[in-house]
C-alpha positions, -999 to 999 in steps of 0.1 A, spaced: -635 -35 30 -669 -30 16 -678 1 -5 -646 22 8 -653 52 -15 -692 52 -1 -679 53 29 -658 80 26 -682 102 7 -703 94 37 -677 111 61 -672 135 38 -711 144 33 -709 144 75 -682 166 80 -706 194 51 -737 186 75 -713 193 102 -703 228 93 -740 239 81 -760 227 109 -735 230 138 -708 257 124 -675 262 148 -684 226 165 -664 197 165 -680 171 144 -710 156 159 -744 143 150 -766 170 167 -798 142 171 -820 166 181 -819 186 144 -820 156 123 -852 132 133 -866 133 97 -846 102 80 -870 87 63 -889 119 47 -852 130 38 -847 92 25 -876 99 -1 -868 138 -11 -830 126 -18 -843 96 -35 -864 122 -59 -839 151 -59 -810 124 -69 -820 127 -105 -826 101 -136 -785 101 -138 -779 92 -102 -754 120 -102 -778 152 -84 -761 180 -61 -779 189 -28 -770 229 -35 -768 235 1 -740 209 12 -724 202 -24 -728 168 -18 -742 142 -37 -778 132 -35 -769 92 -29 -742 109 -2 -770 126 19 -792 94 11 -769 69 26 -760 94 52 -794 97 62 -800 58 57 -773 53 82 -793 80 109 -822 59 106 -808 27 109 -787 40 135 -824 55 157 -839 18 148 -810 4 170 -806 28 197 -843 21 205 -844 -11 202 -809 -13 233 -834 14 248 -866 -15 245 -839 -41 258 -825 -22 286 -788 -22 264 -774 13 266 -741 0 254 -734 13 215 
């Protein structure tokens, strides 16, 4: 049970992506809008403030929400390509 309430403001910061980026759509990860994760990594680690505790105005999240969000996308594109490098296309 590591960091449960990260976790949830994760889902939570997912579901606000959800309903900007793909509004009326069950939640998803649309891939093909979000292949930035590392320059959004750096403007959320600016934008989240000498406090920790900056809003991204556009989802009312958290800054650390959309960084570990976006943390998780990359992480997650690392992996996929590397079961795409091994010939895995299990996930």
């Amino acid at each position: 049970m590591y960091f449960p309430d990260a976790i949830q403001a994760v889902a939570k910061h997912s579901a606000a992506g959800n309903l900007k980026h793909n509004p009326g759509q069950p939640l998803h990860w649309a891939k093909e809008k979000s292949k930035d994760q590392a320059d959004c990594i750096a403007r959320h680690l600016i934008d989240i403030g000498p406090n920790w505790d900056g809003v991204d105005p556009e989802t009312e999240s958290l800054h650390a929400q959309a960084l570990a969000w976006r943390a998780l996308a990359l992480l997650q594109t690392v992996l996929d390509r590397q079961k795409e490098k091994n010939g895995n296309d299990k996930k």
